[in-house]
N, C-alpha and C positions, 0 to 999 in steps of 0.2 A: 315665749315670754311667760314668766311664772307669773300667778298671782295666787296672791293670799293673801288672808280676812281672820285678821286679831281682833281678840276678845278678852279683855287681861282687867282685875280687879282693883281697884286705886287702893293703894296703900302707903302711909305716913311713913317718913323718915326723918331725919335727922343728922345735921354735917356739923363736926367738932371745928370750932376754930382751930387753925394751922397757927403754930408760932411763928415770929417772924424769920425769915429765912434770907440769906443775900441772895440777890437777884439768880436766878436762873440763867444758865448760856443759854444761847439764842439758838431754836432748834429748829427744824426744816418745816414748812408750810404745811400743815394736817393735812390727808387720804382725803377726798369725801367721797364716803359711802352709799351716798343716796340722794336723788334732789325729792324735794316734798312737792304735792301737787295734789286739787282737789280739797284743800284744806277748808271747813265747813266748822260752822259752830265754835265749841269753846277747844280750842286745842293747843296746851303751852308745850315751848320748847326748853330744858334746863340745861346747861352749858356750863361747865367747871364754876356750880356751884350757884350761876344767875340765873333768874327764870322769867320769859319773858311770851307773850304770844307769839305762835311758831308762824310761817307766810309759807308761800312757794318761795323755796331755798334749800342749800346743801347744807346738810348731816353729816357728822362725824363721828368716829369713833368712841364711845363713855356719852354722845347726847343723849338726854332723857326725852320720851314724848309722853304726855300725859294728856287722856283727853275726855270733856265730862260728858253729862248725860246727852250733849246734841254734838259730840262732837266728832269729829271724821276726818282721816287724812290715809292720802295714798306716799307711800315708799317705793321710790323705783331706782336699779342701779346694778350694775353687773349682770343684768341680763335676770336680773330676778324681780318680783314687785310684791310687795307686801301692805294690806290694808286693814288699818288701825280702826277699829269701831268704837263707840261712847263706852265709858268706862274703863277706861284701859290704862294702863301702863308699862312701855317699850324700855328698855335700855338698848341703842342701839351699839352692833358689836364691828367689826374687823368689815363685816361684808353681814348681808341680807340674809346667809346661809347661817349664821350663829343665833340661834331662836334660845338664849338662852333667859326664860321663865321662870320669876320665884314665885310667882302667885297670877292665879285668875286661868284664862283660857284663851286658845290660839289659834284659829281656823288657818291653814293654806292648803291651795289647791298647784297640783303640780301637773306638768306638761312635756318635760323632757328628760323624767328619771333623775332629776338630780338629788346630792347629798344635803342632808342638812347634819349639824351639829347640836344637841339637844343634852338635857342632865342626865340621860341614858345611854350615851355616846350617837356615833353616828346612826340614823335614820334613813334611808333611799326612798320614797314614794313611787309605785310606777307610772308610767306618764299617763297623765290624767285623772290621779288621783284625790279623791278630796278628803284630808285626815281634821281631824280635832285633836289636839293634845291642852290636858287640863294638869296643873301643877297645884298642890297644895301641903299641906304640912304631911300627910299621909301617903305623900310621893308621885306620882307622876302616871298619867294614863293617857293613851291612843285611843280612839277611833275613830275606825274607818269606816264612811258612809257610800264612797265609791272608789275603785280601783285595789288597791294592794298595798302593803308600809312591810318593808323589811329592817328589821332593829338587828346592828351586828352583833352589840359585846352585851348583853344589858344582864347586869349583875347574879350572879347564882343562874340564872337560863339561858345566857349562852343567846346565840343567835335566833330570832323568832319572826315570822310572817305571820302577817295580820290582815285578813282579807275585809274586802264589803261587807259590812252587817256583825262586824264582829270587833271587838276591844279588847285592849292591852291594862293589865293591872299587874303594877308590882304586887309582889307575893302570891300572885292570884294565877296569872298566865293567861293567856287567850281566853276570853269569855265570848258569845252569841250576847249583840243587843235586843234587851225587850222591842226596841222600835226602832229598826234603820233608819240610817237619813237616806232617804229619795239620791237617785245618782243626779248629779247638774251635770249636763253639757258641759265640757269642755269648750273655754272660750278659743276664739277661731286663731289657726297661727297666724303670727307675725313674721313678716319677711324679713329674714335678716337686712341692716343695711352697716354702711360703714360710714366712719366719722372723718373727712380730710380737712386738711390744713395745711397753709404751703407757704414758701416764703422766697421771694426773688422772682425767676422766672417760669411760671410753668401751666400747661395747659391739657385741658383734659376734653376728650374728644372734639377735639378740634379747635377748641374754646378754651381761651387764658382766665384760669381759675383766682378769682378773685373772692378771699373772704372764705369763712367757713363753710361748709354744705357736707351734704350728706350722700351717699349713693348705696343706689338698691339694684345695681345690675352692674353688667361688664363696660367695664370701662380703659378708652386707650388715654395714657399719660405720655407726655414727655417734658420732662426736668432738663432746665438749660445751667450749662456752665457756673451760676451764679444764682441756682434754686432749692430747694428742697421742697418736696412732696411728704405729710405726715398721714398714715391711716392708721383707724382705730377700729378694733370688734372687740370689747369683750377686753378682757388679758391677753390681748394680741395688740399690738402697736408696729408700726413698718416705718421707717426713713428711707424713704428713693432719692438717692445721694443723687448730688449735681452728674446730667451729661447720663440720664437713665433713660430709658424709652420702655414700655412694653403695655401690657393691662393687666387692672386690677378689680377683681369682683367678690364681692359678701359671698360663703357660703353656709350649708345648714347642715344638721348633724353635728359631729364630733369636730370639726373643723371652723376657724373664723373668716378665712379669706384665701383666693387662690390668686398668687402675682405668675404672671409670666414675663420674664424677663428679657428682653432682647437686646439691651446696650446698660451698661453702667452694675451699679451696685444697689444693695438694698441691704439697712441693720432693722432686722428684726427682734422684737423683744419680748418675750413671753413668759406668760405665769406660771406657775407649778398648773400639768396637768392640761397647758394648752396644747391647741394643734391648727399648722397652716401649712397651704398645701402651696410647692413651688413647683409650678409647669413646666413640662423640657418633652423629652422624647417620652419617658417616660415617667407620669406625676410622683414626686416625690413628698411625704406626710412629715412634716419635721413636728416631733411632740417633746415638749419640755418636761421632763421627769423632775426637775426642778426649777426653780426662776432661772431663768438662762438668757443669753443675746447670742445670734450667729449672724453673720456677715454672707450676705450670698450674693455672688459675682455672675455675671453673663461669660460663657463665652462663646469665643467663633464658631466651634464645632461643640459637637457634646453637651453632657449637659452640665446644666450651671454647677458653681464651685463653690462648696460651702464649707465655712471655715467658723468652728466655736471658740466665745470669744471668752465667755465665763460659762459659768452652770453645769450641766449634761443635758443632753439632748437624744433621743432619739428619732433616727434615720428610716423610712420604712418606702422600700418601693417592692410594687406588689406585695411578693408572702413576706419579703428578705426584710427582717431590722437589725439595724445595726446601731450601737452605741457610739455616739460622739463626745468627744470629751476634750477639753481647751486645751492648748497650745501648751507643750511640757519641753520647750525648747533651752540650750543653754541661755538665762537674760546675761546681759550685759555688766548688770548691776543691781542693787538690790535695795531700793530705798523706804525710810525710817515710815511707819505709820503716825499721824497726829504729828508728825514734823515739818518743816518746811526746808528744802533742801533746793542748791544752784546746782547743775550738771554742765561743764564744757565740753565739749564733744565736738571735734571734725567729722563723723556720719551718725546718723539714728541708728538705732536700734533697740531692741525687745526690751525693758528691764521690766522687774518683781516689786510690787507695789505691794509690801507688809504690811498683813492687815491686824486689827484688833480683837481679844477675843471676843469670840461671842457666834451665835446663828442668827442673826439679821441680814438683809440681804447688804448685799455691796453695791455702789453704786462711781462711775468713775466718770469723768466731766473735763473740759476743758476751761471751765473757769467757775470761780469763787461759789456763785450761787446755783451753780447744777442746773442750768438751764439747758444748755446742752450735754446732754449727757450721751457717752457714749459705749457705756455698760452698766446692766442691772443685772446682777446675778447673782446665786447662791455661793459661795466662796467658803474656806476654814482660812487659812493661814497666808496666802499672800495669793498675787493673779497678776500672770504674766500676762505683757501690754507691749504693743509698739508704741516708742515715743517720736518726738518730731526731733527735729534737728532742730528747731527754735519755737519757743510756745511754750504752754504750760498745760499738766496735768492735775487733777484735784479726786482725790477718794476717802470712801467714808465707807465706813459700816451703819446702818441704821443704829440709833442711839449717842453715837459719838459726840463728843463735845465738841472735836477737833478736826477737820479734814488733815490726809495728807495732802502735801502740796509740792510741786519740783518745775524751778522755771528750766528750763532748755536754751544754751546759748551754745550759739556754731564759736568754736575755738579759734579765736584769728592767730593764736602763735601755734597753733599745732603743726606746720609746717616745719619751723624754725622760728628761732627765736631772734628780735625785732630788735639787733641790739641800736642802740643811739648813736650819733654820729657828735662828735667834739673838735675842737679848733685848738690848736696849741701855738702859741706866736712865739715868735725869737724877741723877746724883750727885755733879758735879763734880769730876771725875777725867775721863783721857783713857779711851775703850774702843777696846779692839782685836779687831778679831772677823780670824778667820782663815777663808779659804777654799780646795777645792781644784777640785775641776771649774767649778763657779760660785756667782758672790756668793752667800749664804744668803738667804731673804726673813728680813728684819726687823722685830720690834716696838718701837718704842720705844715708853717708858713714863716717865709725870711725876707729880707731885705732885696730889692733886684740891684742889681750890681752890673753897672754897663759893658761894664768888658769881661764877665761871666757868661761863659757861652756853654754850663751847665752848671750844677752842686753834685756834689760828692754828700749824701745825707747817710749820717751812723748812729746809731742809738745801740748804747751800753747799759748794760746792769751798774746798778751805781757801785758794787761789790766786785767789777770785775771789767776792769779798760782796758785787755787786753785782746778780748774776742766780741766784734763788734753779733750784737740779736741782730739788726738790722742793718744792711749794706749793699746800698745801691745808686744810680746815677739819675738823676733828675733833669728835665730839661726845663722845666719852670721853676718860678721858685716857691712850689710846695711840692711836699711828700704825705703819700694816703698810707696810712697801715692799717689793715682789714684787720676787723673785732679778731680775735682769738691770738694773733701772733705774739700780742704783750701780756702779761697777767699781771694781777695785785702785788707791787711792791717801788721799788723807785729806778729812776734811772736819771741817765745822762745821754746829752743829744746834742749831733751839731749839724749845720749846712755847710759845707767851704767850698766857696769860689772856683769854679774850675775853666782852663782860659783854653781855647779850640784846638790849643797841641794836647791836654789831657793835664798841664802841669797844673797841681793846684797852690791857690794861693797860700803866702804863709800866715801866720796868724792863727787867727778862726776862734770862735766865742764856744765851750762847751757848757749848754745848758740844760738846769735839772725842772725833774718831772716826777712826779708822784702819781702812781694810779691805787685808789682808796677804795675800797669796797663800802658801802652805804648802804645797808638796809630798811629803807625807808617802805618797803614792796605791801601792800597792800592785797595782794591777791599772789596766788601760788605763780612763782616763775620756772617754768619747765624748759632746762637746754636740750636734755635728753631723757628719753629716745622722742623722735619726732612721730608724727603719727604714719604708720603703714611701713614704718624702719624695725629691725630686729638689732636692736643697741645690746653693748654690752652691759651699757651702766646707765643708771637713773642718776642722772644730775639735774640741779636748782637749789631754787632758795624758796625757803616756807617767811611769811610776816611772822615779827617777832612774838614769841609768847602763844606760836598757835601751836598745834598738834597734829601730826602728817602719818597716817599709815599705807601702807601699798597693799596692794590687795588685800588687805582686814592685816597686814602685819606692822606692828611699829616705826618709824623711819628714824634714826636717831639725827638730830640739827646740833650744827655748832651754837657758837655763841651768838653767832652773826645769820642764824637758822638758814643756813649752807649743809648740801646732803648731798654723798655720793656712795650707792649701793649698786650693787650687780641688780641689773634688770629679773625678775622675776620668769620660773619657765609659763609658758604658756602664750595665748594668742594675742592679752588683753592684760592693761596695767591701767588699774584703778587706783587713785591718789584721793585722798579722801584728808581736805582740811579739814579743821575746828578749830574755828577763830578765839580770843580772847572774853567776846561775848557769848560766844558758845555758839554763831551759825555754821551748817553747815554747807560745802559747796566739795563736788565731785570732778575730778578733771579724768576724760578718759581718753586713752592712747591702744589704738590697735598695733600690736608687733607683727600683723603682716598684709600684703594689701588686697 
């Protein structure tokens, strides 16, 4: 655990009123950087611009802490702790490691070599080190009373060490102090422990974990069906998906926690620069070279299977590391950033979630508010994902106004299409049956006639009585004609009588029939290709007034937004509406199965 002891000089400011401005979009819940504790005397907290006496509570990013002549508070958080002495004034930054000083003075004392960021760039302390840095209008000075401070970049001198008993002056270089400070003991370590949190079913040694707790040694879990297990060290975070089993233990050094897995999954999530070690035959160091998530699977033999899900990651067992790098597979599809998008689909699979620009990290969720999330990573331009066959995805770049968003619905006509079934009566009257994706199957129905011991049923083109579309012999008195045999236009139709020698009766009523094409369709109607079929031709109807491309090309509609194109080459045809209100929705068809 770090600790360090500021000593910063109060000094006045001043905040211009803001014009009025329309409201702000609503933006994701603040980091907190620190909870406060130990807080003594007079010590205010200032907050976008209010100032109020500070408590035991979390800190954020731009909080002020100012504190007077009896005043005292301790900062702790990220595995680092910082303490604020009478007189002083903090801006607190990103994390505990940004000591960035316009004035006064800053005691810490360090224990595990870590970086800080300073107005001389970065700083390293050796572990155990106890430095002073003092800011003022004349620039900035180090020193060191015990241990060692290495400065990498600092301006005109380049790289500089700066031991025990000696200080750092701009323009000056390493000076010898008239009067060291005395070395302090190093306060005693802290055992590393980890943070759980679980939800449904699950128990940890032996015992069903109920409520938050902490753990400072190895531990066995098992996650049932309907649970999840959460640990936390540091910028390390672990999800032991439902139907896991193994254990789980804090460790020290360069590493936050070592899982051994023995049944199920675990999404790991890590900061730039972390490391957790996953057990097998032989320990493997997974270290995040950027924010990243990886997915690591049990299996029967061997060892576990890990699979990057954003970011890069490196791999290290014994000498050997190896670069990981997320999934670069063909997606599916490829959907809009800050948009909100339908997909139909008869199976899941991968698609490219376009992202916005910028270097904030990404973060991808299965619903609205990112509570379950289930990627944080470093990204540029898009991040391929598995989606569900029904469900929804949600992503954002840090700063965005707008998540993307894509519901997932299983295609109930990607089979084939659902056409309707109609009733046509002998009444002598015209009937008109309306259709929209395809003809309906048809019953027609006639009179029974008692000494009809079959019908003779024919249907004509109204343009043509000489060569029956339809002809055949019935033994009830209806006839079915299955969707497709008729299409859009009119006709003529009769039943006649037919007596057990085969003669038929004379007479007979011929009656008209209209089939009208109706675009009333609401949603894209697909006859062809069916899904896991290799069609020749992309046939349907688009809702009127929308916009239809196939794989990113144009689809031209009639009047009645009817479309018939040669199928595209390849394995996969993506239809891509855009309604009159502008949503958009995806329909997708694999060409093989």
């Amino acid at each position: 655990m770090k600790r360090l002891a500021l000593g910063l000089m109060l000094s006045t400011f001043f905040a211009c009123p803001e014009p009025d401005e329309p409201p702000a979009p609503v933006k994701p819940a603040p980091v907190v950087v620190a909870l406060l504790r130990e807080v003594r005397g007079a010590v205010t907290l200032t907050r976008e611009g209010a100032s109020r006496p500070a408590k035991d509570e979390p800190v954020f990013d731009g909080d002020v802490l100012t504190t007077g002549g009896d005043g005292h508070v301790t900062l702790s958080g990220g595995g680092r702790e910082v303490e604020l002495l009478e007189n002083s004034r903090f801006r607190v930054g990103k994390t505990l490691g940004d000591l960035a000083l316009d004035v006064g003075e800053l005691m810490f004392l360090e224990t595990d070599a870590g970086a800080f960021d300073t107005a001389l760039g970065a700083a390293r302390p050796a572990a155990g080190s106890r430095v002073k840095m003092q800011a003022s209008d004349a620039g900035t000075t180090f020193e060191v009373g015990f241990g060692s401070l290495m400065l990498f970049d600092v301006p005109d001198a380049g790289a500089q060490t700066v031991k025990a008993g000696e200080k750092f002056v701009v323009g000056m270089g390493v000076l010898s102090l008239e009067e060291p400070v005395l070395p302090v003991k190093p306060p005693p370590e802290v055992k590393p422990t980890l943070k759980l949190t679980s939800r449904g079913g699950v128990s940890l040694k032996g015992k069903k974990l109920a409520g938050p707790r902490e753990l400072d040694e190895n531990g066995a879990f098992i996650v049932d069906r309907a649970g999840q297990l959460t640990v936390e060290a540091g910028g390390a975070r672990a999800q032991l998906q439902a139907s896991s089993k193994g254990t789980i233990e804090p460790t020290s050094g360069d590493t936050r926690f070592k899982l051994a897995l023995r049944e199920g999954s675990a999404r790991i999530f890590l900061k730039e620069g972390e490391s957790v070690l996953v057990d097998g035959r032989k320990p493997l160091k997974l270290t995040a070279r950027t924010s990243s998530t990886v997915v690591v699977t049990a299996t029967k033999s061997g060892p576990p299977r890990v699979e990057v899900l954003g970011g890069a990651v490196d791999s290290t067992v014994g000498e050997t590391t190896t670069a990981l790098q997320p999934r670069k597979g063909a997606p599916v599809l490829s959907l809009p950033a800050a948009r909100s998008s339908r997909v139909n689909w008869a199976r899941p699979g991968d698609v490219a979630l376009l992202l916005t620009e910028g270097d904030g990290e990404v973060e991808v969720a299965t619903d609205a508010e990112f509570q379950n999330v289930l990627i944080a990573a470093k990204t540029v331009e898009s991040l391929v994902v598995p989606a569900p066959l029904k469900g929804g995805l949600f992503w954002r770049r840090a700063g965005d106004a707008e998540p993307g968003q894509a519901r997932f619905e299983r295609d109930e006509y990607a089979g084939a299409i659902a056409a309707k079934s109609d009733t046509v009566a002998e009444t002598g009257l015209k009937a008109t049956v309306y259709f929209q994706g395809a003809v309906p199957t048809l019953t027609f129905t006639f009179p029974v006639k008692s000494d009809a011991a079959s019908w003779r049923f024919r249907v004509y083109s109204a343009g043509n009585l000489k060569t029956a579309l339809v002809d055949r012999k019935v033994t009830e008195n209806k006839a079915v004609v299955e969707s497709g045999a008729l299409a859009e236009g009119s006709y003529l139709w009769s039943a006649v009588p037919t007596s057990s020698s085969g003669v038929e009766a004379s007479g007979g009523r011929m009656n008209k029939m209209d089939i009208v094409f109706d675009n009333s369709v609401t949603r894209l109607v697909l006859t062809s290709p069916k899904d896991g079929e290799r069609a020749a031709k992309a046939i349907g109807v688009a809702p009127l007034g929308s916009k239809l491309s196939l794989n990113g090309k144009p689809v031209p509609l009639d009047a009645g937004g009817r479309f018939s194109l040669a199928t595209p080459p390849g394995n996969v045809a993506v239809f891509k509406l855009v309604t009159r209100d502008g949503a958009e929705s995806f329909w997708v068809r694999r060409l093989t199965r």
